[in-house]
C-alpha positions as CSV (number, residue, x, y, z in Angstrom):
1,X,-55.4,73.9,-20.2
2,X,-54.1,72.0,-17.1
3,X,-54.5,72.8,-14.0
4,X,-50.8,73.9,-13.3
5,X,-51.2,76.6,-15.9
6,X,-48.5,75.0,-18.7
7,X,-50.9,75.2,-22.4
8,X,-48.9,73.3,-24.7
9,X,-47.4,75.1,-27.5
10,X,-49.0,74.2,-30.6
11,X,-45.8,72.9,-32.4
12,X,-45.1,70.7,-29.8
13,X,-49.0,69.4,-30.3
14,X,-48.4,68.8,-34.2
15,X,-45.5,67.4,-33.7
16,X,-46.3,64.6,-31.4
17,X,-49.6,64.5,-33.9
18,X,-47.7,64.0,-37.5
19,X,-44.1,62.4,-36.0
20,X,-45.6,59.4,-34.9
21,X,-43.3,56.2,-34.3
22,X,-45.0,53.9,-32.2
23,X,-49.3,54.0,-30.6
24,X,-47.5,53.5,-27.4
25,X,-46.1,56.2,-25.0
26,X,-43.9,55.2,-22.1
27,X,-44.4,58.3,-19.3
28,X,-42.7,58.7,-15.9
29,X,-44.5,60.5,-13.2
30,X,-43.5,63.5,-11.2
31,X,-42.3,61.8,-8.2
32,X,-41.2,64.0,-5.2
33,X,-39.2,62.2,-3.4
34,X,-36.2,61.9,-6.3
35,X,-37.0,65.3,-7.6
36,X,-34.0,67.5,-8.3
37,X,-33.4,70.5,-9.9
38,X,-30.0,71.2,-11.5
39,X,-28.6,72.6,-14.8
40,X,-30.3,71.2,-16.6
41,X,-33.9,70.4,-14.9
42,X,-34.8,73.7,-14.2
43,X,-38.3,73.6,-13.6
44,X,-39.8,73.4,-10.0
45,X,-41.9,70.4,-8.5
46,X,-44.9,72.2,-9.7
47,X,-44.1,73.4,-12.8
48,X,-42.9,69.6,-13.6
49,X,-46.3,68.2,-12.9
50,X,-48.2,70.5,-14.6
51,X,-45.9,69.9,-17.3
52,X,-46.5,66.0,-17.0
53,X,-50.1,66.6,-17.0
54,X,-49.9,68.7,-20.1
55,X,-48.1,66.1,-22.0
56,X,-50.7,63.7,-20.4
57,X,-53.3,65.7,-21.8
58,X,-51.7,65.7,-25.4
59,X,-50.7,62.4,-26.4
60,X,-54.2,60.7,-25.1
61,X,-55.9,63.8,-27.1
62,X,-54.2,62.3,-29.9
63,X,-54.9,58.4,-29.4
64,X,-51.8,57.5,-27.8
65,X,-51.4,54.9,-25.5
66,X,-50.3,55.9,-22.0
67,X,-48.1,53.9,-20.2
68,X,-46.8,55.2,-16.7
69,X,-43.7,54.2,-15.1
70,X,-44.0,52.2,-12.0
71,X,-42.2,55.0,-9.2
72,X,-39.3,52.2,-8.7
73,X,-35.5,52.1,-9.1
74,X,-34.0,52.3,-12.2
75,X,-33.5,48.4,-13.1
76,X,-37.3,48.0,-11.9
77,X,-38.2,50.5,-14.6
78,X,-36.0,49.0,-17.4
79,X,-37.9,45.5,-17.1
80,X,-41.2,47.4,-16.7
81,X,-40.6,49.0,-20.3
82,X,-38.8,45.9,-21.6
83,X,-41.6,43.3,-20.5
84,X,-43.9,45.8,-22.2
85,X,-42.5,47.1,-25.4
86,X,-44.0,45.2,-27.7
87,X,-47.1,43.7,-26.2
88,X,-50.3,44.5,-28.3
89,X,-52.7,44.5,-25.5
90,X,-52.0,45.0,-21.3
């Protein structure tokens, strides 16, 4: 389990496992500084990384490839996952 205490429930495990689309998984970071909560983001700072770290955890458990978004603005982010979307190898 990761360290923030979140254990991923198992249907979220065997669906990232047998709904596969792509070997590459685009992540953003927890990043304190834009961090919000609101209606719909209900989760505190904490429980948001230990959620990240969970998912982190999952998808390289299952031979995706991790990609983490740069902590930038928005447009810095879109040609980050553009320049990168279909690139065999980085």
């Amino acid at each position: 389990m990761p360290s923030g205490g979140v254990h991923p429930i198992t249907h979220v495990i065997q669906a990232a496992d047998l709904f596969r689309y792509q070997r590459r998984v685009f992540i953003a970071p927890p990043w304190r500084e834009i961090f919000v909560t609101d209606a719909e983001r209900k989760q505190d700072f904490a429980e948001a990384h230990a959620t990240y770290e969970a998912m982190v955890t999952v998808y390289a458990d299952l031979g995706y490839e991790l990609v983490s978004l740069p902590l930038a603005p928005v447009a810095e982010r879109v040609r980050f996952v553009r320049a990168r979307m279909w690139r065999i190898n980085d």
